[in-house]
C-alpha positions as CSV (number, residue, x, y, z in Angstrom):
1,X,4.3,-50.1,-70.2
2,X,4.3,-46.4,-69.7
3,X,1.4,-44.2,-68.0
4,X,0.4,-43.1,-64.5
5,X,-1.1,-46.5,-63.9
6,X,2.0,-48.9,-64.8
7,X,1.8,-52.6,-64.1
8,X,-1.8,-53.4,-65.2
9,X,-0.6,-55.6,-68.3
10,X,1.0,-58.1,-66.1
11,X,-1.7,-58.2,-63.5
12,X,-4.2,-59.0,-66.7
13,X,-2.3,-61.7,-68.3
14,X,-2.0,-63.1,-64.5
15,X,-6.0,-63.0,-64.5
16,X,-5.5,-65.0,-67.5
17,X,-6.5,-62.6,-70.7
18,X,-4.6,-63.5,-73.9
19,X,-1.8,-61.2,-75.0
20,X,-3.9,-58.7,-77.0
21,X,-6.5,-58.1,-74.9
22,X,-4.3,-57.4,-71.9
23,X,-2.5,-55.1,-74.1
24,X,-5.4,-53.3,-74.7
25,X,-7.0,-53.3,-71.3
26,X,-3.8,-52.0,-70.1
27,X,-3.8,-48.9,-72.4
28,X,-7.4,-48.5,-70.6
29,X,-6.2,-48.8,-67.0
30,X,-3.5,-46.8,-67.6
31,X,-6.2,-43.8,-68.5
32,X,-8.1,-44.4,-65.7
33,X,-5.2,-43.7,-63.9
34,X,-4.2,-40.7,-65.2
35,X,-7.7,-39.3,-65.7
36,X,-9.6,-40.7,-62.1
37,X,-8.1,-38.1,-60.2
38,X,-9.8,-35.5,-62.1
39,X,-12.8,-36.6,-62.9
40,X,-12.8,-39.4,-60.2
41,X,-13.7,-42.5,-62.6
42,X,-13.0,-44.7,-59.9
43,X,-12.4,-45.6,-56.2
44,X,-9.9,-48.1,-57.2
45,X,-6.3,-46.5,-56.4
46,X,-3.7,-49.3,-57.7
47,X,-3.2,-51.1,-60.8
48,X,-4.3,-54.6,-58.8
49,X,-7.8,-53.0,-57.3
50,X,-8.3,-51.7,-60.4
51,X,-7.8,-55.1,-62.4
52,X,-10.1,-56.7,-59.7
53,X,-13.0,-53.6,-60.0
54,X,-13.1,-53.3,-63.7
55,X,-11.9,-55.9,-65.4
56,X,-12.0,-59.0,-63.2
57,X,-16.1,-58.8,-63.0
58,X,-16.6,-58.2,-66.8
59,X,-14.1,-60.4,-68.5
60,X,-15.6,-64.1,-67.8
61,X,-18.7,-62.9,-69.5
62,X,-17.1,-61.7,-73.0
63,X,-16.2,-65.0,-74.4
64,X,-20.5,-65.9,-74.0
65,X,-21.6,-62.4,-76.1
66,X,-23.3,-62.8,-79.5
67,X,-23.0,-61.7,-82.5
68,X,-24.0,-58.5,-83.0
69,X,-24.1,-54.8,-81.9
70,X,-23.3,-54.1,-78.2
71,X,-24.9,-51.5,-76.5
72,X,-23.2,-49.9,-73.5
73,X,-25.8,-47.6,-70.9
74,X,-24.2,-45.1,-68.2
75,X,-21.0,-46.4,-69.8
76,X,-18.8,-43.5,-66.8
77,X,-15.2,-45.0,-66.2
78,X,-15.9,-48.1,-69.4
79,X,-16.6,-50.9,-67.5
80,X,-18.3,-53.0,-68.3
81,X,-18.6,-51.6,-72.1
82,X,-15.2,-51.0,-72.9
83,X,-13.7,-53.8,-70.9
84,X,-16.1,-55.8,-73.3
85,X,-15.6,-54.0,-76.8
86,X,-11.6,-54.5,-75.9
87,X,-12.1,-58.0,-75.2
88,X,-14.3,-58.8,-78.7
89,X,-13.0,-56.7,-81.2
90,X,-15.2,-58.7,-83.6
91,X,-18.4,-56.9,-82.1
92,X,-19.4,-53.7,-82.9
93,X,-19.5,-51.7,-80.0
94,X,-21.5,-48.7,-78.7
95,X,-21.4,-46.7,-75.6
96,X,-23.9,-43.9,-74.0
97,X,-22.7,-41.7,-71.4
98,X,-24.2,-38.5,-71.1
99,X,-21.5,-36.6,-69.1
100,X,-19.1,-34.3,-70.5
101,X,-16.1,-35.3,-68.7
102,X,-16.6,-39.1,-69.0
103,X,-18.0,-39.1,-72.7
104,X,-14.5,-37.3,-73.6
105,X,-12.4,-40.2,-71.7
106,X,-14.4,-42.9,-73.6
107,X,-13.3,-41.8,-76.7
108,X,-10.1,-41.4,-75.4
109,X,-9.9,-44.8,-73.7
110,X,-11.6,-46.2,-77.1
111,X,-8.7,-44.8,-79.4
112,X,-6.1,-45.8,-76.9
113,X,-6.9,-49.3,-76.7
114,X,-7.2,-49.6,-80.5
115,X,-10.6,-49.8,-80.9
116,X,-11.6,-46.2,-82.4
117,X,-14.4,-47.6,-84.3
118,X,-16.3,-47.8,-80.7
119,X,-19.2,-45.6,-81.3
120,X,-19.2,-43.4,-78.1
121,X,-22.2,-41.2,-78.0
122,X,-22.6,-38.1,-75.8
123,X,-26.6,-38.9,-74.2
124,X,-28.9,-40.5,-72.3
125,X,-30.5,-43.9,-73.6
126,X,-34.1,-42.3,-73.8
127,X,-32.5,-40.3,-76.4
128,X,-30.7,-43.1,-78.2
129,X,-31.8,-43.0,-81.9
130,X,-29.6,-46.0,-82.9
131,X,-30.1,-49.8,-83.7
132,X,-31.3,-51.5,-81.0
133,X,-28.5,-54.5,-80.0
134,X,-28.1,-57.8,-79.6
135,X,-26.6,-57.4,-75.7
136,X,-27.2,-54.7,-74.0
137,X,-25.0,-53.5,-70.6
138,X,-25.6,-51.8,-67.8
139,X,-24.0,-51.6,-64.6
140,X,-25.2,-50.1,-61.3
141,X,-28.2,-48.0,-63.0
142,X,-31.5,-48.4,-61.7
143,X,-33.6,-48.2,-65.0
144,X,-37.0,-50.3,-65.2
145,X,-36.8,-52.9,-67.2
146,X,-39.1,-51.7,-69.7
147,X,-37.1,-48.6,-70.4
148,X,-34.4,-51.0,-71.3
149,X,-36.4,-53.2,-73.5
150,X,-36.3,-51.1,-76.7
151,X,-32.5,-51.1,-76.8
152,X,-32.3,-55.0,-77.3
153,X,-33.6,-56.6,-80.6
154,X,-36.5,-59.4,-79.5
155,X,-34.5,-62.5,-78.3
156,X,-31.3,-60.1,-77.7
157,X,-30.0,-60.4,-74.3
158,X,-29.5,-57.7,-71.1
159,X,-26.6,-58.2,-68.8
160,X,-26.4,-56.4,-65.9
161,X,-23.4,-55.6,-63.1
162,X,-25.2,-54.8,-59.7
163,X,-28.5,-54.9,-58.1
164,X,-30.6,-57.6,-59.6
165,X,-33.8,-56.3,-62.4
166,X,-37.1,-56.1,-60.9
167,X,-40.1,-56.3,-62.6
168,X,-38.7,-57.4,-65.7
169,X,-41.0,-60.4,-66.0
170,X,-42.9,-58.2,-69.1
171,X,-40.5,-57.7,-71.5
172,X,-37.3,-60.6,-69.9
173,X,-36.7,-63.4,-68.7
174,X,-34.0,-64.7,-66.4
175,X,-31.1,-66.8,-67.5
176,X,-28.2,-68.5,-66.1
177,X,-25.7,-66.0,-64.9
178,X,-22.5,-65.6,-67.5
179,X,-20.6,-64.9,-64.1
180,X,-20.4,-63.3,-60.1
181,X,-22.1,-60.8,-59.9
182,X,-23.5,-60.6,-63.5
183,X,-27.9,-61.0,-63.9
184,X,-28.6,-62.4,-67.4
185,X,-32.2,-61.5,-69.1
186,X,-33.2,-62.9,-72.4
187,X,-36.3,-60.1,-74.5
188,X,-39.0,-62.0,-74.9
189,X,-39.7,-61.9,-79.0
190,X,-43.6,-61.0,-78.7
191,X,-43.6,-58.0,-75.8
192,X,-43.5,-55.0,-77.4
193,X,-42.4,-51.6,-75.2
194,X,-43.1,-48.1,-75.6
195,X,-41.6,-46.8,-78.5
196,X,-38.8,-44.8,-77.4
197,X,-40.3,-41.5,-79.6
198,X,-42.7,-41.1,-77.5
């Protein structure tokens, strides 16, 4: 495998990935190699830390997603959206980042890893005018709960990478954990949020 990176195929198929997926990831890793030191994606320096930042944390949880549209928020360096849309290329995928810089390696990252029909949108996810989706992903934003709730279809779920929700009791509620350092909320069907036009 060529690219600044080098080496991240292996260390996915080690982590246990199936062929494609680690062929795809590694196209992914081998951008956020090449493009981190510009634009500084990520902390993560080798092809091993950044196996175990990005894709180690997401990957247990793809297998569990259902059917229907993902919906990636503050997607930055593509974990966990990416990670996810590479690992279920059965799902349609899309991913809001409102930065320049980052938005432009997403689509980049998208196209490299074969998945060009990821819909990567330039914008915050007030302004998100799309479906709402069946999961929704966010890692290390602090949004309230409620802002979230409009982006994920009643019974959809929310998966998040970080600090644990607060004060989602309104519109989620809690379910078993699809992995470390994943919190899983289920939208209950009957609480409706402020519409996000207003």
């Amino acid at each position: 495998m060529s690219g600044a990176g080098g080496g991240h195929e292996a260390l996915l198929l080690a982590l246990g990935l199936e062929p494609a997926g680690a062929a795809a990831l590694g196209h992914y890793l081998d951008l956020v190699a090449a493009w981190s030191p510009r634009i500084n994606l990520t902390g993560a320096r080798s092809p091993a830390e950044r196996v175990r930042v990005l894709v180690a944390p997401v990957w247990g949880a793809a297998a569990g997603l259902e059917p229907g549209l993902l919906l990636d928020v503050g997607s930055g360096n593509g974990s966990p959206g990416l990670v996810l849309a590479a690992l279920r290329p059965d799902l349609p995928a899309t991913l809001l980042e409102p930065r320049q810089k980052r938005w432009a390696f997403l689509r980049e990252a998208a196209r490299a890893m074969g998945r060009p029909d990821v819909d990567v949108r330039r914008g915050r996810h007030d302004a998100y005018e799309g479906p709402p989706a069946q999961t929704l992903s966010v890692r290390a934003l602090a949004l309230p709960p409620g802002e979230l709730a409009p982006l994920v279809v009643p019974g959809g779920r929310l998966l998040v990478w970080g600090p644990e929700p607060r004060g989602d009791g309104e519109f989620f509620t809690p379910e078993p954990s699809p992995g470390p350092g994943i919190h899983a909320r289920r939208r209950r069907p009957g609480a409706l949020p402020v519409s996000r036009s207003t």
